[in-house]
mmCIF entry with sequence, helices, sheets and N, C-alpha, C, O atoms, coordinates in Angstrom:
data_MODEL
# 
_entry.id   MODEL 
# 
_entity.id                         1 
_entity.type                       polymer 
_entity.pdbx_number_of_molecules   1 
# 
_entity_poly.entity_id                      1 
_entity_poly.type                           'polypeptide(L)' 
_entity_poly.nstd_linkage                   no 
_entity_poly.nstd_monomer                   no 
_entity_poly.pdbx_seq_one_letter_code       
;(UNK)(UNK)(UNK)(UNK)(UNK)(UNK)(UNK)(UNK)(UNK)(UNK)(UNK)(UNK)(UNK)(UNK)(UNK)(UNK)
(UNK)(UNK)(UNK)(UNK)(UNK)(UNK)(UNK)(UNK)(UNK)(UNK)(UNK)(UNK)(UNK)(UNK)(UNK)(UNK)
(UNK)(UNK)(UNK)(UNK)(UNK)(UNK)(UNK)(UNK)(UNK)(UNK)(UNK)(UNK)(UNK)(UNK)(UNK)
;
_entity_poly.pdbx_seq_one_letter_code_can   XXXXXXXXXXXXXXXXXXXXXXXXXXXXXXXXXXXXXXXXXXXXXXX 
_entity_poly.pdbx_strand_id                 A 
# 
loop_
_entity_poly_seq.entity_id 
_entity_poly_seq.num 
_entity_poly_seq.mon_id 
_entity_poly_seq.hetero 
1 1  UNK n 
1 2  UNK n 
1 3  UNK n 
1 4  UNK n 
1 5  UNK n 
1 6  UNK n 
1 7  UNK n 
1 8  UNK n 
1 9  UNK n 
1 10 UNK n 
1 11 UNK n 
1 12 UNK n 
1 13 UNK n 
1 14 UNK n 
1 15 UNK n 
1 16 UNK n 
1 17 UNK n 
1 18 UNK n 
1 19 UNK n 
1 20 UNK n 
1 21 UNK n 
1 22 UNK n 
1 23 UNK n 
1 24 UNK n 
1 25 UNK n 
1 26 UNK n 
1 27 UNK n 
1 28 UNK n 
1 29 UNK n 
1 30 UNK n 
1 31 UNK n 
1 32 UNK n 
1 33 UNK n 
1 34 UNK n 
1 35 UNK n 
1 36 UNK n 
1 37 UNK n 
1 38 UNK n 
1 39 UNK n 
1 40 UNK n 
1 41 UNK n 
1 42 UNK n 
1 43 UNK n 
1 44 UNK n 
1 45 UNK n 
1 46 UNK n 
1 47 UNK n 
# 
_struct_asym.id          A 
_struct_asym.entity_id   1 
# 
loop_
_struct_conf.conf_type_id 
_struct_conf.id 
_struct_conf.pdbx_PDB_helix_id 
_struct_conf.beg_label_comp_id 
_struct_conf.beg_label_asym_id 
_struct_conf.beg_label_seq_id 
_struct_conf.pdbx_beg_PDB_ins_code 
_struct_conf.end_label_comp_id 
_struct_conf.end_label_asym_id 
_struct_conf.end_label_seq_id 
_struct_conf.pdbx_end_PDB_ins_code 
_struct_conf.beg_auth_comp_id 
_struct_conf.beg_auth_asym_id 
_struct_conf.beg_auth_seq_id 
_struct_conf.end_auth_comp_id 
_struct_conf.end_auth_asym_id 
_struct_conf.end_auth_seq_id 
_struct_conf.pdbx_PDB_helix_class 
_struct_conf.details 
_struct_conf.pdbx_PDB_helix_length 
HELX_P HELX_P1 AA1 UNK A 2  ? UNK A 14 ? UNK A 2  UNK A 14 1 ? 13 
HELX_P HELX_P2 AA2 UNK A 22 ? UNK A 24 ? UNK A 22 UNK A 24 5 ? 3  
HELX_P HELX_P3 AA3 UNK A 30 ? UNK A 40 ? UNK A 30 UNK A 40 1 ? 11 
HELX_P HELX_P4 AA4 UNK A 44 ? UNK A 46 ? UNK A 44 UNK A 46 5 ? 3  
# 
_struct_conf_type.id          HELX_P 
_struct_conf_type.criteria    ? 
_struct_conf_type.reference   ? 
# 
loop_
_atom_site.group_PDB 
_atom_site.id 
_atom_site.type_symbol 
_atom_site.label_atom_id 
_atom_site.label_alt_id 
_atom_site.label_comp_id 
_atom_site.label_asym_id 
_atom_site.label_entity_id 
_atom_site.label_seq_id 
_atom_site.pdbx_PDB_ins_code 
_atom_site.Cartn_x 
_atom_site.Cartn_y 
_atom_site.Cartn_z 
_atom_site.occupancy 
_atom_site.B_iso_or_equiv 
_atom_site.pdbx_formal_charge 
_atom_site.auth_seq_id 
_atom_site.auth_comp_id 
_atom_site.auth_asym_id 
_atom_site.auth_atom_id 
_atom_site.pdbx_PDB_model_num 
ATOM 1   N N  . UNK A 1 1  ? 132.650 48.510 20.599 1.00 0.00 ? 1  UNK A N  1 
ATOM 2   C CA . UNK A 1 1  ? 133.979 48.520 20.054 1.00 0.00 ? 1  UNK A CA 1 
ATOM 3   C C  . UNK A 1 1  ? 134.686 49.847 20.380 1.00 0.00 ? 1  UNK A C  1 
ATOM 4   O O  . UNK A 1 1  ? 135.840 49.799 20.807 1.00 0.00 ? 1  UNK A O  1 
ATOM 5   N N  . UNK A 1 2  ? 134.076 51.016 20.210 1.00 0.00 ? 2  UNK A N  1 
ATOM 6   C CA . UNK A 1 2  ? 134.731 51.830 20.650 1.00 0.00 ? 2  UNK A CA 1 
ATOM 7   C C  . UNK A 1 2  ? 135.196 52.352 21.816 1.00 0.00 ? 2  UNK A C  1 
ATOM 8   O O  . UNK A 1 2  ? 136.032 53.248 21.927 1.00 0.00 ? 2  UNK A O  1 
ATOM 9   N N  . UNK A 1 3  ? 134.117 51.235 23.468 1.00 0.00 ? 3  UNK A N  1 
ATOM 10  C CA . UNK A 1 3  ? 134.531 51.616 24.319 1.00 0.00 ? 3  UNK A CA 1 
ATOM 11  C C  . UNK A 1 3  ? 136.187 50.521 24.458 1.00 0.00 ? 3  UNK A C  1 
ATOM 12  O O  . UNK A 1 3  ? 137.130 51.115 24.980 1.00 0.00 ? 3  UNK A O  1 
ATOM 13  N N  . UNK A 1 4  ? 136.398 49.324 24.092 1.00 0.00 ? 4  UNK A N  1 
ATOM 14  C CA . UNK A 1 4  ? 137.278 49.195 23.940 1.00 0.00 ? 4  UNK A CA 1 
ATOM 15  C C  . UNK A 1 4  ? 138.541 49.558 23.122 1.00 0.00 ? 4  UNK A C  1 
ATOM 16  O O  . UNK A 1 4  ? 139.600 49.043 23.482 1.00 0.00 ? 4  UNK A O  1 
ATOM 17  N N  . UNK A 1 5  ? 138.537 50.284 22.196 1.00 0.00 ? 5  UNK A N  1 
ATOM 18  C CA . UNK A 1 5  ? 139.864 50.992 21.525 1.00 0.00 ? 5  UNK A CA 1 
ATOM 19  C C  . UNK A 1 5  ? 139.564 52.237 22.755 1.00 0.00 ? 5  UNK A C  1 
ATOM 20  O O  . UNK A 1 5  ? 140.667 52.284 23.300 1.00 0.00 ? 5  UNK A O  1 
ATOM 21  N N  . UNK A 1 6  ? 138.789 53.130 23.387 1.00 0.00 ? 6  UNK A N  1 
ATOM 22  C CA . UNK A 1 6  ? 139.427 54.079 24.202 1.00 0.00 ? 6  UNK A CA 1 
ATOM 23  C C  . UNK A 1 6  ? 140.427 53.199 25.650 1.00 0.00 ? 6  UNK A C  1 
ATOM 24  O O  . UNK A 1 6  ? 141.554 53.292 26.138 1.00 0.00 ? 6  UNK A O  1 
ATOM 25  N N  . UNK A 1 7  ? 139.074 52.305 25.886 1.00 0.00 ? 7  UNK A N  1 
ATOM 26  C CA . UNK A 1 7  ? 140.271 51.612 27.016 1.00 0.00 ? 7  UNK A CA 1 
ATOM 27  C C  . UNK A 1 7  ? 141.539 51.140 27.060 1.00 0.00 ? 7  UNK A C  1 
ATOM 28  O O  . UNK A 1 7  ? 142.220 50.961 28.070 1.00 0.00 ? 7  UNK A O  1 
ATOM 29  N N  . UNK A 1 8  ? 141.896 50.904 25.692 1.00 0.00 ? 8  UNK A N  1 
ATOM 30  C CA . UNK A 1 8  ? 142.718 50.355 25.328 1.00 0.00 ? 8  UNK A CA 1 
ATOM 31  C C  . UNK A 1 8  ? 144.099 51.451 25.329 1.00 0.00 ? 8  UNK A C  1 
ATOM 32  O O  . UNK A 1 8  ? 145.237 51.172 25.706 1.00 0.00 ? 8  UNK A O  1 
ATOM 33  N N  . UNK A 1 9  ? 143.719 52.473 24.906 1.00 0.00 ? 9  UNK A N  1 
ATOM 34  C CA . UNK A 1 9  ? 144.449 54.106 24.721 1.00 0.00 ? 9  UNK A CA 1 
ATOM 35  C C  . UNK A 1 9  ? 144.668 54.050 25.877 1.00 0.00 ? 9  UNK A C  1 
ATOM 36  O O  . UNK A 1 9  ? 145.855 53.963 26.191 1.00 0.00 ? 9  UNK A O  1 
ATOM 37  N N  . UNK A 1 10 ? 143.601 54.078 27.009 1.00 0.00 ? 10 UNK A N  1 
ATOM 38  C CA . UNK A 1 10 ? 143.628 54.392 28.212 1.00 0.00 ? 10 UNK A CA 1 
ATOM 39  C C  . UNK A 1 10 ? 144.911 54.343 28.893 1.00 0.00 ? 10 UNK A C  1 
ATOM 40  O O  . UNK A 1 10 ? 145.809 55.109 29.243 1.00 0.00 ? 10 UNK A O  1 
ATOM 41  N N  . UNK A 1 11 ? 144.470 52.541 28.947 1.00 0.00 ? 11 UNK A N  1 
ATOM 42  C CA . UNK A 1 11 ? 145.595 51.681 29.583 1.00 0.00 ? 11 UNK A CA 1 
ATOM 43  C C  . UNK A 1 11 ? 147.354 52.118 29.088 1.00 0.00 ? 11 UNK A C  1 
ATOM 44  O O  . UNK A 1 11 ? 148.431 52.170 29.682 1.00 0.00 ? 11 UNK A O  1 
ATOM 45  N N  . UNK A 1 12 ? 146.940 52.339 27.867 1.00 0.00 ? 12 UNK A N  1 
ATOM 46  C CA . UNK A 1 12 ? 148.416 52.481 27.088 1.00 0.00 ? 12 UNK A CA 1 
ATOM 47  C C  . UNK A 1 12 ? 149.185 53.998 27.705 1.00 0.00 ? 12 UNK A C  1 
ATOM 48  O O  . UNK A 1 12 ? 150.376 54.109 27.998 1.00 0.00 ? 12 UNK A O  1 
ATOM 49  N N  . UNK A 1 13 ? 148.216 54.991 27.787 1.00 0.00 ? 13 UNK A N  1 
ATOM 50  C CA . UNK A 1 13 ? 148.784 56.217 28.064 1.00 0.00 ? 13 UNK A CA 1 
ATOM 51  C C  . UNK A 1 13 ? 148.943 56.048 29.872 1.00 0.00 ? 13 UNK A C  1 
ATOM 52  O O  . UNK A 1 13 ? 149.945 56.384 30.503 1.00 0.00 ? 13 UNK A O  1 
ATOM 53  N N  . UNK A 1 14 ? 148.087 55.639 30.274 1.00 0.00 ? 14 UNK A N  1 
ATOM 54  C CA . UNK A 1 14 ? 148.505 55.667 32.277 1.00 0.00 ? 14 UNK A CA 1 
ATOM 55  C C  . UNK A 1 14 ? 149.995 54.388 32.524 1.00 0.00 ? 14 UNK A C  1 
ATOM 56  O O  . UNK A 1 14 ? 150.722 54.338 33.516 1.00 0.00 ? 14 UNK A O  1 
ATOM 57  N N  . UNK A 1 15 ? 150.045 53.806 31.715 1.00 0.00 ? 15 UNK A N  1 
ATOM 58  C CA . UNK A 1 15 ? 151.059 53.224 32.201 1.00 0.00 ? 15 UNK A CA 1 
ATOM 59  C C  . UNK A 1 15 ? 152.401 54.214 31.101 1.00 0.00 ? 15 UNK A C  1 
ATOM 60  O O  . UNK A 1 15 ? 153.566 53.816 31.102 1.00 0.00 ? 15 UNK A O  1 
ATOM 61  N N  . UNK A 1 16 ? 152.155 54.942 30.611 1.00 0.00 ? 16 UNK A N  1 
ATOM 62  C CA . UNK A 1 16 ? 153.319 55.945 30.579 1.00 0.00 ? 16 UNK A CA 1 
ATOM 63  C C  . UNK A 1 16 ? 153.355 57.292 31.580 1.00 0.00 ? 16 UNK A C  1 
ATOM 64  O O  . UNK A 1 16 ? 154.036 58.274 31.289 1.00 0.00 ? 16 UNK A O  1 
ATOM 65  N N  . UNK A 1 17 ? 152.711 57.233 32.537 1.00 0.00 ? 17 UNK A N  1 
ATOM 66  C CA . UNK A 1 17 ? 152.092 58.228 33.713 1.00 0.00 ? 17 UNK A CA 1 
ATOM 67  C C  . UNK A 1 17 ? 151.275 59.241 33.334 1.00 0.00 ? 17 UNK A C  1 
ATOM 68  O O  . UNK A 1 17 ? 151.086 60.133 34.160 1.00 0.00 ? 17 UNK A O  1 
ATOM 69  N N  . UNK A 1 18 ? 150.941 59.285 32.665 1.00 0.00 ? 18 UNK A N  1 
ATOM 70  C CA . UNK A 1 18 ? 149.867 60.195 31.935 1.00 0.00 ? 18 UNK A CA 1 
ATOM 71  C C  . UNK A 1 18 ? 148.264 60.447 32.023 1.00 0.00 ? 18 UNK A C  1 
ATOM 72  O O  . UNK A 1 18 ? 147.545 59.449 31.973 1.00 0.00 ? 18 UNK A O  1 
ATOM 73  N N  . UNK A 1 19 ? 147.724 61.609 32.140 1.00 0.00 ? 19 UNK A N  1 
ATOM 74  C CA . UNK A 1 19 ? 146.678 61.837 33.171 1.00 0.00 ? 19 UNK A CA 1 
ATOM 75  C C  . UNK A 1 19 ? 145.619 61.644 31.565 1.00 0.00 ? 19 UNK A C  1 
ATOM 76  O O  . UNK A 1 19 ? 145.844 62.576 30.793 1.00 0.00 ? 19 UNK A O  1 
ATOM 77  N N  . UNK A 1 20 ? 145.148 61.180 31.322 1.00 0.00 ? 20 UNK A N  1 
ATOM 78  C CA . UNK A 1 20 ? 144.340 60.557 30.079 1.00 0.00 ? 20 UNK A CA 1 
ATOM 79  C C  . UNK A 1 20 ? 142.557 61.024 30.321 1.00 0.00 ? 20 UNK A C  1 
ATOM 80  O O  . UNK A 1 20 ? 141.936 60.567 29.361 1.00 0.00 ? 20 UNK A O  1 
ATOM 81  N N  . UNK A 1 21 ? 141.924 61.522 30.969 1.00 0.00 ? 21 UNK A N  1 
ATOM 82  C CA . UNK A 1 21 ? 140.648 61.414 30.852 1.00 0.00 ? 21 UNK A CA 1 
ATOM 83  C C  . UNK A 1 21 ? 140.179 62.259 29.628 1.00 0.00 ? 21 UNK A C  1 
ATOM 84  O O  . UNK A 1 21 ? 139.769 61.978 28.501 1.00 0.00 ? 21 UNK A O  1 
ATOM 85  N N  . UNK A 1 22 ? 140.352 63.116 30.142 1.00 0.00 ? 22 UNK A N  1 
ATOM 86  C CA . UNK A 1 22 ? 140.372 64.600 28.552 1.00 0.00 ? 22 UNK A CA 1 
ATOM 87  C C  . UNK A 1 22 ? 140.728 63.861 27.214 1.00 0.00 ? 22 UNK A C  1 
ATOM 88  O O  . UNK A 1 22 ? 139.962 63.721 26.261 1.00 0.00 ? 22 UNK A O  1 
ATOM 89  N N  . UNK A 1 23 ? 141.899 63.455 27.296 1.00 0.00 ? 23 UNK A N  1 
ATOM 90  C CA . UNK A 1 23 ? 142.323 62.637 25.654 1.00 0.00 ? 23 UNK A CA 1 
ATOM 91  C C  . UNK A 1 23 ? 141.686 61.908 25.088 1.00 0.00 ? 23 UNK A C  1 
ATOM 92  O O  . UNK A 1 23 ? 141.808 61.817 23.866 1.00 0.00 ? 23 UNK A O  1 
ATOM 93  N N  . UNK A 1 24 ? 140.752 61.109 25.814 1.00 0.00 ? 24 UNK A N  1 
ATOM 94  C CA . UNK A 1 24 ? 139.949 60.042 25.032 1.00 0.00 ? 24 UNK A CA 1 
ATOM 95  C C  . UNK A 1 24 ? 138.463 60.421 25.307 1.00 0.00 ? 24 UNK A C  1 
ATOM 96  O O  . UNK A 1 24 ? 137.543 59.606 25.250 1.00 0.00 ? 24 UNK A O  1 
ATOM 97  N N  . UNK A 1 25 ? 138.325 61.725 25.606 1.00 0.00 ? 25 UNK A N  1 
ATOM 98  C CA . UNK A 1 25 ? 136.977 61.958 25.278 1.00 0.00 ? 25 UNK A CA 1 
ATOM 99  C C  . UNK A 1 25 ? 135.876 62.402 26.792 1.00 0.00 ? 25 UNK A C  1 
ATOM 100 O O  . UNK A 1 25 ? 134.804 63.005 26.833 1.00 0.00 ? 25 UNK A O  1 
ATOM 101 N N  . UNK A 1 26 ? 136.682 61.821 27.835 1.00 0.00 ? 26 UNK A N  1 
ATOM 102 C CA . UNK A 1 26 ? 135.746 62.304 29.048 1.00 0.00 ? 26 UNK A CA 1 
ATOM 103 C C  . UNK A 1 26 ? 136.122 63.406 29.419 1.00 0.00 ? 26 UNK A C  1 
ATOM 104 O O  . UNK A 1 26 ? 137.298 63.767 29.454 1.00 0.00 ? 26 UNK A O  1 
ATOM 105 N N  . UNK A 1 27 ? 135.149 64.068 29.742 1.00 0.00 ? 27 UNK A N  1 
ATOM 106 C CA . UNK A 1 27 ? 134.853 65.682 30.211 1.00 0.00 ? 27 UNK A CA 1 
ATOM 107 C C  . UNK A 1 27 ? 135.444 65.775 31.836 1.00 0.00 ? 27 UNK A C  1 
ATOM 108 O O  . UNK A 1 27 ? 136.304 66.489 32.352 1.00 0.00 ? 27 UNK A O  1 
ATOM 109 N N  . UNK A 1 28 ? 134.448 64.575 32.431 1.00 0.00 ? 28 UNK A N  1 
ATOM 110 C CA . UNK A 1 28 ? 134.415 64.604 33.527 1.00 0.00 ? 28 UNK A CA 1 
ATOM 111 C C  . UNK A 1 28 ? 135.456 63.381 34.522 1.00 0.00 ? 28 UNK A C  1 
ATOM 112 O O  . UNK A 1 28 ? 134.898 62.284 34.551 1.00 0.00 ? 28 UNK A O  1 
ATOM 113 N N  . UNK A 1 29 ? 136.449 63.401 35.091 1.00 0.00 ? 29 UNK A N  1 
ATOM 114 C CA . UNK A 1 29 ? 137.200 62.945 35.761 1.00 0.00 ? 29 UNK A CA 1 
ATOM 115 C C  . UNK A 1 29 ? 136.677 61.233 36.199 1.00 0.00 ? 29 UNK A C  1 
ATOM 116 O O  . UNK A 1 29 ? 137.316 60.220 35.916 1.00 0.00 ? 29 UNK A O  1 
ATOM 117 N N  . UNK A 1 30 ? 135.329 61.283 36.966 1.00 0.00 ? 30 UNK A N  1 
ATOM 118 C CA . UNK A 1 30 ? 134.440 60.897 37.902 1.00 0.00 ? 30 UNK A CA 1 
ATOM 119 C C  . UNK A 1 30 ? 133.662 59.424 36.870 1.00 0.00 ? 30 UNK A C  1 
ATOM 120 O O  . UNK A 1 30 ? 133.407 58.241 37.095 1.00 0.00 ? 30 UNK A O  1 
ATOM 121 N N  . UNK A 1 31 ? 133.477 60.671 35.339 1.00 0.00 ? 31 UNK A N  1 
ATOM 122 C CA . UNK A 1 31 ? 132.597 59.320 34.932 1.00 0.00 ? 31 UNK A CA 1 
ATOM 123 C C  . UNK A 1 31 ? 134.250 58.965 34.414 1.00 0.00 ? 31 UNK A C  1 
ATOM 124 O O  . UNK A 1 31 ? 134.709 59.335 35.494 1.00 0.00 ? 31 UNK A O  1 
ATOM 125 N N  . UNK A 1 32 ? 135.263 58.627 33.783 1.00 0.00 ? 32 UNK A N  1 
ATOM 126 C CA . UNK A 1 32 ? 135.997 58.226 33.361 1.00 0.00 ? 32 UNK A CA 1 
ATOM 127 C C  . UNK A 1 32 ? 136.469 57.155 34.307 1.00 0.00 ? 32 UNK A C  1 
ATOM 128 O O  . UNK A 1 32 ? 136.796 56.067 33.832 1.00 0.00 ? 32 UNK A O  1 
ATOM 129 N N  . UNK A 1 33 ? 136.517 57.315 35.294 1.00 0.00 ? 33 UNK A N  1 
ATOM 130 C CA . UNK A 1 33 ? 137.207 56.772 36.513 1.00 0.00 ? 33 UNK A CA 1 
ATOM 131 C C  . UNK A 1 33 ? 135.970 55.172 37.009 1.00 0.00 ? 33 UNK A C  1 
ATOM 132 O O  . UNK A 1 33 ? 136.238 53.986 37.198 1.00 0.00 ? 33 UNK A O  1 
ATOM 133 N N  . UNK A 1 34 ? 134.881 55.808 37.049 1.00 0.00 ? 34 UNK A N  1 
ATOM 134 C CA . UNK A 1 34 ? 133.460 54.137 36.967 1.00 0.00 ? 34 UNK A CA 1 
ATOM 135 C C  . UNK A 1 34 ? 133.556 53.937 35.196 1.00 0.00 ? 34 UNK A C  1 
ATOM 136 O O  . UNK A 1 34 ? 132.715 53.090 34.897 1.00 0.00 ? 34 UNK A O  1 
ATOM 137 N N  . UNK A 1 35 ? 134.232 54.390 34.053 1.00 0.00 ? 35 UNK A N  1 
ATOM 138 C CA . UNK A 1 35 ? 133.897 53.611 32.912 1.00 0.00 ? 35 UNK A CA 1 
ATOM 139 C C  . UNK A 1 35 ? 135.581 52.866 33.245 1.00 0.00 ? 35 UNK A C  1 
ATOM 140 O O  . UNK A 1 35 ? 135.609 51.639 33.147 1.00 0.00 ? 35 UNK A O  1 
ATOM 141 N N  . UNK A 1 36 ? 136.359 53.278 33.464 1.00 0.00 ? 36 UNK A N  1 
ATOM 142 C CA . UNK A 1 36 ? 137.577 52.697 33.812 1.00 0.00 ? 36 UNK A CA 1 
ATOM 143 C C  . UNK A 1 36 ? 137.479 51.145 34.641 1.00 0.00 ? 36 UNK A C  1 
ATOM 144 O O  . UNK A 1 36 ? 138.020 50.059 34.428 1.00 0.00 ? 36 UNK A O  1 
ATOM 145 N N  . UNK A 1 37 ? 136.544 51.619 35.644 1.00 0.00 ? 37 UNK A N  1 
ATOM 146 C CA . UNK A 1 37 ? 136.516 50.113 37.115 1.00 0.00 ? 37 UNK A CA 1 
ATOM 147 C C  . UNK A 1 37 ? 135.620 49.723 36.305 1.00 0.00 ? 37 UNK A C  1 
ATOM 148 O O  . UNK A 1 37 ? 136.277 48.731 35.989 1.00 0.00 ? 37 UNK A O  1 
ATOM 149 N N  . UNK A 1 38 ? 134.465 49.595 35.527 1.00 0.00 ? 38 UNK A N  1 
ATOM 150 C CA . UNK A 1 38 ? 133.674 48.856 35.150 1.00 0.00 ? 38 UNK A CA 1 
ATOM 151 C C  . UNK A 1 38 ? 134.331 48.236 33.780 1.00 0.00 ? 38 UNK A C  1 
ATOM 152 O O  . UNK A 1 38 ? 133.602 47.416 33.222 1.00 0.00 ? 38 UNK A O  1 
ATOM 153 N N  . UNK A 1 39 ? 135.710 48.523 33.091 1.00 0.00 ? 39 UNK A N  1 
ATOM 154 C CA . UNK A 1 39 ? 136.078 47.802 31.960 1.00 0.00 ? 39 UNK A CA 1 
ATOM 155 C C  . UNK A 1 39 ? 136.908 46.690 32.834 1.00 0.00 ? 39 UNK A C  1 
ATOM 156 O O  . UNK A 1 39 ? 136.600 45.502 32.932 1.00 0.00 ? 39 UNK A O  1 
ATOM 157 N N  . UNK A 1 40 ? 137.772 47.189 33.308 1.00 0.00 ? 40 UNK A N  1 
ATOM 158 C CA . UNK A 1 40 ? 138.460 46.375 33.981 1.00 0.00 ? 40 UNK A CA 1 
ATOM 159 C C  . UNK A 1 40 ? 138.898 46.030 35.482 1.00 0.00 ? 40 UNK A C  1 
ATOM 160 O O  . UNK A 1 40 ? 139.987 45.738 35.977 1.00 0.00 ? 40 UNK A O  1 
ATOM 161 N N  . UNK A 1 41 ? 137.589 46.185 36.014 1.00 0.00 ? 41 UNK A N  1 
ATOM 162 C CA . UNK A 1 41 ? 137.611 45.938 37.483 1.00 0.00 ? 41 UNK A CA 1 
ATOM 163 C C  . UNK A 1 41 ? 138.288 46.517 38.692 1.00 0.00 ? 41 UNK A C  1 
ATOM 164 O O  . UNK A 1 41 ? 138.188 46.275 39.895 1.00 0.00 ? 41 UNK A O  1 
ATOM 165 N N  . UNK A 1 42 ? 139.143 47.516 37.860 1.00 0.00 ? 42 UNK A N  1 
ATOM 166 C CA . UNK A 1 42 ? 139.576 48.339 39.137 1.00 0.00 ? 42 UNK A CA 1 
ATOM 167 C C  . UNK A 1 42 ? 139.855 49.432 38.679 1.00 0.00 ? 42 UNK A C  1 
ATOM 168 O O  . UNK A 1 42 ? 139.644 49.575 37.474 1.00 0.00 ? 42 UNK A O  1 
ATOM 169 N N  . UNK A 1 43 ? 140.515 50.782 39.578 1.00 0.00 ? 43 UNK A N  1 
ATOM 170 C CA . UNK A 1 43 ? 140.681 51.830 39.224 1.00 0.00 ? 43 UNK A CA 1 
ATOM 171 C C  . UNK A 1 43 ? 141.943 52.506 38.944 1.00 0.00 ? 43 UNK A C  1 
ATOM 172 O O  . UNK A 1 43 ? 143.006 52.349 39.543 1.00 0.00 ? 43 UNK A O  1 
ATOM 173 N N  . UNK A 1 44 ? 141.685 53.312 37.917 1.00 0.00 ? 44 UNK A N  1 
ATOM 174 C CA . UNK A 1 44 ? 142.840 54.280 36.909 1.00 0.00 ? 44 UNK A CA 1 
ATOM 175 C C  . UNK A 1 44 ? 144.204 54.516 38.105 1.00 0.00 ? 44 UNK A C  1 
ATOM 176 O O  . UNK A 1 44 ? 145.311 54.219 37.657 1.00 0.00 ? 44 UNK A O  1 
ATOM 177 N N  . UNK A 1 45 ? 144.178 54.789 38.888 1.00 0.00 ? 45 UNK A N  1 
ATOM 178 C CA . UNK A 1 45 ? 145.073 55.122 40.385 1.00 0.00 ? 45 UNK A CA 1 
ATOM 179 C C  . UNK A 1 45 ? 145.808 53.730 40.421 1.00 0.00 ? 45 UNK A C  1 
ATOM 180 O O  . UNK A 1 45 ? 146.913 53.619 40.951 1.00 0.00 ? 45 UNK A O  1 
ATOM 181 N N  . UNK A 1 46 ? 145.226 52.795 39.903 1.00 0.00 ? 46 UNK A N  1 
ATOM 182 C CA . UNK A 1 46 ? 145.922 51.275 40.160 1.00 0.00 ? 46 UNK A CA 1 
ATOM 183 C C  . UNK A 1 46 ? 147.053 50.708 39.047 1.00 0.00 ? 46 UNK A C  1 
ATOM 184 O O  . UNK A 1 46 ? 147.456 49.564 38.838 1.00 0.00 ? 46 UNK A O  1 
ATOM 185 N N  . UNK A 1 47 ? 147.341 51.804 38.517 1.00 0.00 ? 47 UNK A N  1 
ATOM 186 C CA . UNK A 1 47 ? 147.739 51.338 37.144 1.00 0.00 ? 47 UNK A CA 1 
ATOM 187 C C  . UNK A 1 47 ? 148.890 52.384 37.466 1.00 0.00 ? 47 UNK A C  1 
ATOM 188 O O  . UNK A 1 47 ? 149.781 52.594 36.643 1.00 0.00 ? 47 UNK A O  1 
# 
């Protein structure tokens, strides 16, 4: 559940152009970016 309420933030803040990894908790760019393509099949850049 909680990886979906961050994805959910996620989604909400990149489609206001907003660079989101830091905000919801990832440190690292890299893992944010494979927990990103693995929620929803593609990547943060696509949005």
């Amino acid at each position: 559940m909680l990886l979906q309420l961050r994805m959910e933030e996620v989604h909400r803040l990149l489609e206001q152009g907003l660079q989101v990894a830091w905000r919801v908790g990832y440190r690292h760019v890299n893992n944010f970016s494979v927990a990103f393509w693995r929620y929803y099949g593609r990547y943060p850049k696509s949005i």
